[in-house]
C-alpha positions as CSV (number, residue, x, y, z in Angstrom):
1,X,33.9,28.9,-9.5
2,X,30.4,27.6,-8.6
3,X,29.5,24.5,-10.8
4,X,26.9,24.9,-13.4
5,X,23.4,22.8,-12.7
6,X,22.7,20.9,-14.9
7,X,19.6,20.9,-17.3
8,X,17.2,18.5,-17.6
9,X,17.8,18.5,-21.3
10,X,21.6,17.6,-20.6
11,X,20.3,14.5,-19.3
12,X,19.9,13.1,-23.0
13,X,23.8,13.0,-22.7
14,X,23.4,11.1,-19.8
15,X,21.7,8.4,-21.3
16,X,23.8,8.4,-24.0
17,X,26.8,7.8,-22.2
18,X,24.9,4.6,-20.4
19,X,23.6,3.3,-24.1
20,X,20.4,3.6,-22.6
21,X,17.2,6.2,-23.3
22,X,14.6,6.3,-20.1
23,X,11.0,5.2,-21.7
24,X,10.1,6.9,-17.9
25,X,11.9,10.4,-18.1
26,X,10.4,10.7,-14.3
27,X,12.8,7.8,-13.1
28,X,15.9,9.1,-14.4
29,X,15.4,12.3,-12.7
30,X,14.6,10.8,-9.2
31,X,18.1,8.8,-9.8
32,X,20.1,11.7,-10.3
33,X,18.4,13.5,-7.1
34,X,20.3,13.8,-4.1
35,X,18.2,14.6,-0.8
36,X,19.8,17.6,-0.3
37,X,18.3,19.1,-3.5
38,X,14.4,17.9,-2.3
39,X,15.2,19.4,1.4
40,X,15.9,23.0,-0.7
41,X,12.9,22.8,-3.0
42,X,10.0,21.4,-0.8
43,X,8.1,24.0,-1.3
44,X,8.2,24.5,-5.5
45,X,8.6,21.1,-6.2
46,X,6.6,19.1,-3.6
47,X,6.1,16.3,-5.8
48,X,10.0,15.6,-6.4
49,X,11.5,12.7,-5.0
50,X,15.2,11.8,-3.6
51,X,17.0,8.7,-5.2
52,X,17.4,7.0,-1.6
53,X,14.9,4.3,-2.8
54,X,15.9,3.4,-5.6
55,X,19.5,3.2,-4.5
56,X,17.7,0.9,-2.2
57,X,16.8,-1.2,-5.3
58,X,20.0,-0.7,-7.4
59,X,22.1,-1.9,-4.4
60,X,20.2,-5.1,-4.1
61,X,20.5,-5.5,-8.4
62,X,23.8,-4.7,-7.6
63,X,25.0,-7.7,-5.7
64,X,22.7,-10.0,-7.5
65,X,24.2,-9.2,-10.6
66,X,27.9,-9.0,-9.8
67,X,27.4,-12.3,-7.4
68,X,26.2,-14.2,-10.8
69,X,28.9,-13.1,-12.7
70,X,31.7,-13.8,-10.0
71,X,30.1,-17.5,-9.3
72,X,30.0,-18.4,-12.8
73,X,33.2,-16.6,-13.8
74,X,35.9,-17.9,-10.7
75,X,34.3,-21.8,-10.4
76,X,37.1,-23.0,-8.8
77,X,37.3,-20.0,-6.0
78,X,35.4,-20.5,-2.6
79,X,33.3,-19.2,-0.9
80,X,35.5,-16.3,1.0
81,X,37.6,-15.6,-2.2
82,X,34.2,-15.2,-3.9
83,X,33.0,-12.6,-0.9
84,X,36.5,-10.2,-1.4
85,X,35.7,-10.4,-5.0
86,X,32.7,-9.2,-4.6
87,X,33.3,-6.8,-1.5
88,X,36.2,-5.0,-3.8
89,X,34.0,-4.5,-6.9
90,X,31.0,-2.7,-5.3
91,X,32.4,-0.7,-2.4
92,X,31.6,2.6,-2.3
93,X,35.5,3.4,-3.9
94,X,34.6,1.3,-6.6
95,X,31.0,2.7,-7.5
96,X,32.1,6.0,-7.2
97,X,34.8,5.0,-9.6
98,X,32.1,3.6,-11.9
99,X,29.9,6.8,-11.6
100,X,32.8,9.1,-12.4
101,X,33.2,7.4,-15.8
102,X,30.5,8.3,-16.9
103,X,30.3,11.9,-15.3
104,X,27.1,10.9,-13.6
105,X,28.3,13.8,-11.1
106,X,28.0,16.5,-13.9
107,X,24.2,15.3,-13.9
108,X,23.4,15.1,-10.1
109,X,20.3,17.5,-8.8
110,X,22.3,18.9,-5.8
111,X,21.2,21.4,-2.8
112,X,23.4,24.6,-3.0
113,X,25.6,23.3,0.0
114,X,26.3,20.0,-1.5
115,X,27.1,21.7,-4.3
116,X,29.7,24.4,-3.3
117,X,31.1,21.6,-1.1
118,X,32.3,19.9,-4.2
119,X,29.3,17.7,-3.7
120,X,29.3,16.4,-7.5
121,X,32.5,14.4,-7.1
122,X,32.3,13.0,-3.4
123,X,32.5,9.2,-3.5
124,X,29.4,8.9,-0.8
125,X,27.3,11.1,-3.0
126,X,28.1,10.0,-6.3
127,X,28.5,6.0,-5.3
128,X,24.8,5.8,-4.3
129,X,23.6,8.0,-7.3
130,X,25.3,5.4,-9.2
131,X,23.4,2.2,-7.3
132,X,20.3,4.9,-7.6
133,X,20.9,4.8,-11.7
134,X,20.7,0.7,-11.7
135,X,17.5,0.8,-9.6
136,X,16.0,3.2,-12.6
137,X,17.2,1.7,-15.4
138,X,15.9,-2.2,-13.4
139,X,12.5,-0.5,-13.3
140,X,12.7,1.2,-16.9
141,X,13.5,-2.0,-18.1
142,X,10.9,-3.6,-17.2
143,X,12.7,-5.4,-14.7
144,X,15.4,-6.8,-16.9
145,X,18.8,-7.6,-14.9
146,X,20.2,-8.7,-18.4
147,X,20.1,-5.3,-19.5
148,X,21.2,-3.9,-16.2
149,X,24.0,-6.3,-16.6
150,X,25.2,-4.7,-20.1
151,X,25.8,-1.8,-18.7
152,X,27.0,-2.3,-15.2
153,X,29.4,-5.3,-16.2
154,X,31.6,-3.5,-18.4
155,X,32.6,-1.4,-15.5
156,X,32.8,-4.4,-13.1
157,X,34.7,-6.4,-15.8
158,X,37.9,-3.6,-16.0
159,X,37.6,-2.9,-12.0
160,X,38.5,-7.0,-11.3
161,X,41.2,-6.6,-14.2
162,X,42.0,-3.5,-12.3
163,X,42.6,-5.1,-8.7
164,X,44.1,-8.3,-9.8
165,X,46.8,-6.4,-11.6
166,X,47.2,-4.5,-8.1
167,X,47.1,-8.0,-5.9
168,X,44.6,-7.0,-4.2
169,X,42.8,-10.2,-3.5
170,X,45.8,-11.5,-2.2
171,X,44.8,-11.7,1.6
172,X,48.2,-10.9,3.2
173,X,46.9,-10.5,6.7
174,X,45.8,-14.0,7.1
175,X,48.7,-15.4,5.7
176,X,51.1,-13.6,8.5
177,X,48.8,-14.6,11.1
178,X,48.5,-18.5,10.2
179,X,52.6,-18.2,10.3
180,X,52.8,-16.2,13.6
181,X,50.3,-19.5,14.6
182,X,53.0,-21.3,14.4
183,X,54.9,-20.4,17.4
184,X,53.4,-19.9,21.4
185,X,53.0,-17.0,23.0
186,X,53.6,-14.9,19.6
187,X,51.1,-11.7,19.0
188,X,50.7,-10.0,16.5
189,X,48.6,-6.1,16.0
190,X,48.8,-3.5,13.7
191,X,48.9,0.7,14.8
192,X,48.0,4.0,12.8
193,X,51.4,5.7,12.8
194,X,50.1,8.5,10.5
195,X,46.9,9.5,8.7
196,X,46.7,12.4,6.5
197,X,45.1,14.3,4.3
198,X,41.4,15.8,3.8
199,X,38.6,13.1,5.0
200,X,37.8,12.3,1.1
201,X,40.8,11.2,0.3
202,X,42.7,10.4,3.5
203,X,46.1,8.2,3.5
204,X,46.9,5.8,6.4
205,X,50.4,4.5,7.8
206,X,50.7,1.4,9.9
207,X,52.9,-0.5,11.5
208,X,52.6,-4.0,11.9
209,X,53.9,-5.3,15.4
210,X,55.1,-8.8,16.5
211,X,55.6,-8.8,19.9
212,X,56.3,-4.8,20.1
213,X,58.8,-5.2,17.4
214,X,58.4,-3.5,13.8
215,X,57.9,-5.9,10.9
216,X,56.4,-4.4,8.3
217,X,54.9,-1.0,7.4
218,X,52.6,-0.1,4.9
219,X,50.2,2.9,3.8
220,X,46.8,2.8,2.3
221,X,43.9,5.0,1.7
222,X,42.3,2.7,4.3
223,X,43.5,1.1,7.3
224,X,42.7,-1.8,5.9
225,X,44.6,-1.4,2.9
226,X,47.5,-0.1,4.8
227,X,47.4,-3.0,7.0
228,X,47.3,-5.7,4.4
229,X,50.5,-3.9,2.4
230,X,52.0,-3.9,6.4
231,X,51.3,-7.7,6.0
232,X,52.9,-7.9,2.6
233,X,56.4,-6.4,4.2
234,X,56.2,-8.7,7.0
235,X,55.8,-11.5,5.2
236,X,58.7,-10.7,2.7
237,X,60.6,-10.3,6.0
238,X,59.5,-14.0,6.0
239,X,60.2,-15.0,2.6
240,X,57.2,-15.7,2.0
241,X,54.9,-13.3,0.4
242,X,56.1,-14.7,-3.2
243,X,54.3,-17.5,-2.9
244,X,51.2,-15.6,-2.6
245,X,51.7,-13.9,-5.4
């Protein structure tokens, strides 16, 4: 079934789901434009505008934001545990994530291949529509982060809950190659034994290797992710990933 597009008078509900009504009606709709819907309608709607600037914007509010509350929130974490904080909580998993909380898909102005091509809930699309809304709602604001912090913190707030629960900031990799250290002549790698699934949502299999020999496997729906729970084995083959934990 094709998806229904969507209004501009559904966007009130937009803005209702964000706590937030658009003073500049004009911004909101550039946010929620993808360039594929401006490529389709040059010629009835020359003066519409893609989001790809303001996502420009909301990416760099974006890390501002999230790097204030990360510094100010983890003061005895350094430097690099500060950076995979960070890094986790505004990839493009993360935002898209974020976006489809609030449905911002339902709301997207799409070009008709984008939009049979399940366009509304692909992570690329609907992750910088997302950074895209921040950039708006910065403007709208009149520049206020603290109001783009209301909103966008809330989601950032559950997503660090969210990965600490799942021990993701647990670097597992680095701790299985500052043991291998230990001992000459010892190398480690880690192989793709299996990917599948569709590109959107692909799963990977690895295989970490010491010396050609198997000690640890792990999947992921990245390769890094697969190779840090490779990591994880290995180092319980160790004994030591519990102290990581």
């Amino acid at each position: 079934m094709n998806a229904i597009r969507v209004l501009p008078l559904d966007k009130e509900k937009l803005e209702n789901r964000i706590g937030y009504s658009f003073k500049n009606k004009s911004l909101l709709t550039e946010a929620l434009t993808h360039s594929s819907y401006v490529n389709e309608h040059k010629a009835e709607e020359t003066e519409r505008s893609c989001n790809e600037r303001l996502e420009f914007l909301g990416d760099s509010v974006l890390s501002v934001i999230v790097s204030k509350y990360i510094f100010n929130e983890y003061k005895s974490r350094q430097e690099g545990d500060l950076t995979k904080i960070r890094a986790a909580v505004v990839c493009e998993k993360a935002l898209a994530k974020y976006a489809k909380e609030i449905g911002l898909g339902d709301f997207l102005y799409l070009g008709n291949g984008e939009d049979k091509n399940n366009g509304r809930n692909r992570a690329s699309i609907t992750s910088d529509a997302f950074e895209a809304l921040l950039g708006a709602l910065y403007i709208d604001s009149g520049y206020d982060a603290d109001r783009v912090s209301q909103f966008l913190l809330t989601f950032v707030k559950k997503e660090i809950d969210f990965i600490r629960t799942g021990e993701s900031f647990v670097d597992y990799k680095t701790a299985l190659q500052q043991i291998i250290q230990q001992a000459n002549g010892e190398q480690l790698k880690y192989t793709v034994v299996d990917e599948c699934g569709p590109d959107h949502d692909k799963v990977f299999t690895v295989e970490a290797l010491l010396n050609s020999n198997v000690i640890g496997r792990g999947t992921g729906s990245s390769k890094r992710a697969a190779e840090q729970n490779a990591a994880k084995e290995a180092l319980e083959l160790f004994g030591s990933a519990e102290a990581l934990e």
